[in-house]
N, C-alpha and C positions, 0 to 999 in steps of 0.2 A: 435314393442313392446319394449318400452324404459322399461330397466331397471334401477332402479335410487337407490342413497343410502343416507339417510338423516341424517341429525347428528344437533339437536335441544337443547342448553345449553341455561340453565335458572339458573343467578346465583345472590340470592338475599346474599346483606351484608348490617350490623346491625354494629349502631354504637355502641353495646353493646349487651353481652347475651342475648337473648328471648327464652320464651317459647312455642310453636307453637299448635297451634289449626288445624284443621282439613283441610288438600287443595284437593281442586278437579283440576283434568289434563285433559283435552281434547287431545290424543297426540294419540291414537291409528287407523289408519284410518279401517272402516270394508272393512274385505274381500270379495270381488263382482265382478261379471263378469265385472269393468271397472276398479278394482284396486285388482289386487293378492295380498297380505301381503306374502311376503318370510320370510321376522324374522323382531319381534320387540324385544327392551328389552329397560331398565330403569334403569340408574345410580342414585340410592337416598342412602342420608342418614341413617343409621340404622330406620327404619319406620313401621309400620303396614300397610299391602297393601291391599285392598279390590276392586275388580273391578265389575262394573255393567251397564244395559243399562239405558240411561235416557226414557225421555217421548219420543224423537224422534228420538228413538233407537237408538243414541251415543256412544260408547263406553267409560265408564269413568271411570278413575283410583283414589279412594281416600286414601289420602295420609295423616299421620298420626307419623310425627317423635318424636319420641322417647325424645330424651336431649335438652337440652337448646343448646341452641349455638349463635355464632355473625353470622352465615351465614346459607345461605339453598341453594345445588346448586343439580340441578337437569335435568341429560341430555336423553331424548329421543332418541334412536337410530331404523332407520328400515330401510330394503331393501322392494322397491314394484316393481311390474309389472304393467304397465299403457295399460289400453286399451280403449280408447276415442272410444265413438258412432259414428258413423258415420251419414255424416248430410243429411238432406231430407224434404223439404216442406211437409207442412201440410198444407192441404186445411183449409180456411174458412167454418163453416157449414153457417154461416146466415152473409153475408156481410153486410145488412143494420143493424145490432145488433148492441146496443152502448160498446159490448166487442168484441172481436176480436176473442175469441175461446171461443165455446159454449161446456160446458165440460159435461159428462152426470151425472147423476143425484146421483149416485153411489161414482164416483169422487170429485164430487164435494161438499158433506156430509163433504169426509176428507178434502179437500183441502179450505173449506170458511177459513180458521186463515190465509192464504196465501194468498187468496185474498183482505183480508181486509187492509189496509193503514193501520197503526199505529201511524201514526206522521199527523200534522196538520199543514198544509205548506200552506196558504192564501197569501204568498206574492205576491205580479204585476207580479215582474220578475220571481221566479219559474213555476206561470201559464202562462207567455205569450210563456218560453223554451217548457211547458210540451206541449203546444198545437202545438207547430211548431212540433211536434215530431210525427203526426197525419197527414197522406199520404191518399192516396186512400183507399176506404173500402174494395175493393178487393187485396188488396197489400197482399201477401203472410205471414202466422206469423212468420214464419224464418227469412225472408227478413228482415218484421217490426222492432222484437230484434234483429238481427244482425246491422243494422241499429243504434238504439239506443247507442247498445255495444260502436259501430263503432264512432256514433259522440261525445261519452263521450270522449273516447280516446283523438280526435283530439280537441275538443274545448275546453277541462282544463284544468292548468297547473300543474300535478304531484310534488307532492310536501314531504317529512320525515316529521312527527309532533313528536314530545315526550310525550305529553303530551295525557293522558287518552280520550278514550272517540270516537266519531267517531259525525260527524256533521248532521243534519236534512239536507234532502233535501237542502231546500231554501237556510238556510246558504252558501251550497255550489255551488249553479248558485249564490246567491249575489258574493261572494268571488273569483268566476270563477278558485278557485282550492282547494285541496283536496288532502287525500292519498287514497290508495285504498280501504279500509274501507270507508274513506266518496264515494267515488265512486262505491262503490258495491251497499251503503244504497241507491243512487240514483235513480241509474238505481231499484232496487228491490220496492220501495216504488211510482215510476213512473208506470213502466209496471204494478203493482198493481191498480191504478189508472184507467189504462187502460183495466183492464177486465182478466190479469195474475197469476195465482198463481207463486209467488216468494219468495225463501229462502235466508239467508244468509249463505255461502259458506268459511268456512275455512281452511287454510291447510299449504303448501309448495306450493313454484313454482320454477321449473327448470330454470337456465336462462343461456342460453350458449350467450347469446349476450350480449352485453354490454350497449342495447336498451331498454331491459325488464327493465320494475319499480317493485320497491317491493323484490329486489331481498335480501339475507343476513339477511331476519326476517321472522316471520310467512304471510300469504299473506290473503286477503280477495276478494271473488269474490260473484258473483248471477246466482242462478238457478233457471229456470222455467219449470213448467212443461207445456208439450204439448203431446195433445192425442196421442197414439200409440208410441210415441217416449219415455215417461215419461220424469225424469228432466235432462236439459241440464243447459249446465255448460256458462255461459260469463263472461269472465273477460275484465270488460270496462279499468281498468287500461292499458292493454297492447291490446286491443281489440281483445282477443285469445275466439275464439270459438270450445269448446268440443277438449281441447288441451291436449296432451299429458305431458305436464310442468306442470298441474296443478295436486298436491298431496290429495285430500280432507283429512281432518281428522272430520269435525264434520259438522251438516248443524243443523238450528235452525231457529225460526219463525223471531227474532230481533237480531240486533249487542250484545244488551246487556246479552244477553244468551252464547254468543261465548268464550268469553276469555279461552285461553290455559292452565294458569296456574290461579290459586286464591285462598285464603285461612287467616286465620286469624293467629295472632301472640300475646302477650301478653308483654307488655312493654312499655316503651316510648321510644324505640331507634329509630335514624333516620334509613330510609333505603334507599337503593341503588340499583336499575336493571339493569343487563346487559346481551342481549338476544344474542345469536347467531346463525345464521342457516345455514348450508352449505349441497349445493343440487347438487351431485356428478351422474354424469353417467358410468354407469357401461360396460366398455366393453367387447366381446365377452370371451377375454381373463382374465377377471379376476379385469382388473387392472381400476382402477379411471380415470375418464377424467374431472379436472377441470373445474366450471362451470365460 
């Protein structure tokens, strides 16, 4: 039972005063049998603070400052308790089915937005990767996503982008790499493909090695659900399955739903982002252990 201590600085500057429009913050993670919340809190600006759940139960902060200013700097602080599921094969109900888990009827009412694909990926090369990706029909579903997880991992080349936005599928087997955001979208719009209910997964990730990707920013992973189990967590970026590193803060049907921070401004100033994340382990005694 890791405890961990996160410390998330969002710090926008304006080449000039602005006046600021309404921002929504994804930064709270709920508290649940796999993540305890021990303390959050919020460093803003003089603001109006409003908190509420969205459509898929999120916890969301809207945020509402006050004066003009050249800057907007805003840091999330929390301590959580992690407690990763523990893993366990789930049988196949119908191995000849062209899905791989036959979900029951009940489940599957909420869970169609998750099964459905969202993106339209007809490229050669996306569908010749997505079909090598397709084993035996009795292959295990754990295995199958694990699997998956696993050969994103090893067969693309991790990569920092700056630039907004997260890639389709295809784009990113043309390209053969990606950050972990395009590598969540992957894997999630794949196993979709293949008969999964998949969410987009975002948060913090722990990284005491110096191996893990994604480390120093917000991090993006995929969750599927599987009967008896509910959603399990994989992050193909570092191929961590139902891992104790991984902090959820929001889960959502698209990337495009996910971002952390957002909000409007009133001006023509240029602006400037600089994000910081630092994901501390707490030991028995009190004290910080650098990640």
């Amino acid at each position: 039972m890791p405890r961990l201590r996160i410390r998330h600085e969002s710090f926008y500057s304006y080449s000039e005063p602005v006046r600021f429009g309404s921002w929504r913050l994804l930064m709270r993670p709920l508290d649940t049998h796999a993540t305890r919340l021990i303390s959050a809190s919020l460093e803003t600006p003089p603001c109006e603070l409003k908190w509420a759940y969205d459509a898929y139960g999120n916890c969301v902060c809207h945020l509402q400052p006050r004066d003009r200013a050249d800057y907007l700097k805003v840091v999330n602080n929390l301590v959580v308790d992690r407690f990763p599921a523990p893993l366990a094969n789930v049988t196949i109900d119908n191995p000849c089915s062209t899905a791989p888990i036959v979900y029951g009827l009940s489940d599957r009412a909420i869970l169609e937005p998750f099964i459905t694909p969202t993106t339209d990926d007809a490229g050669p090369r996306y569908k010749e990767w997505l079909r090598a990706q397709i084993r035996a029909p009795d292959e295990p579903a754990l295995e199958c996503l694990k699997r998956i997880n696993t050969t994103i991992h090893d067969d693309f080349v991790y990569g920092a982008r700056d630039e907004a936005g997260t890639q389709g599928p295809g784009e990113t087997v043309d390209l053969g790499s990606g950050t972990c955001r395009d590598f969540a979208w992957l894997m999630i719009e794949s196993v979709r493909r293949l008969g999964f209910a998949a969410r987009f997964a975002t948060g913090y990730l722990y990284s005491p090695h110096a191996t893990v990707r994604g480390a120093g920013a917000t991090h993006a992973w995929c969750e599927v659900f599987l009967p008896d189990l509910g959603w399990m967590e994989f992050d193909p970026t570092n191929a961590l399955v139902e891992s104790a590193s991984l902090i959820r803060v929001a889960t959502t049907r698209t990337w495009q739903e996910s971002d952390p921070m957002n909000g409007s401004v009133y001006g023509n100033a240029a602006c400037d982002l600089k994000v910081s994340v630092d994901v501390d382990l707490i030991r028995d005694d009190g004290l910080n252990m650098a990640a």
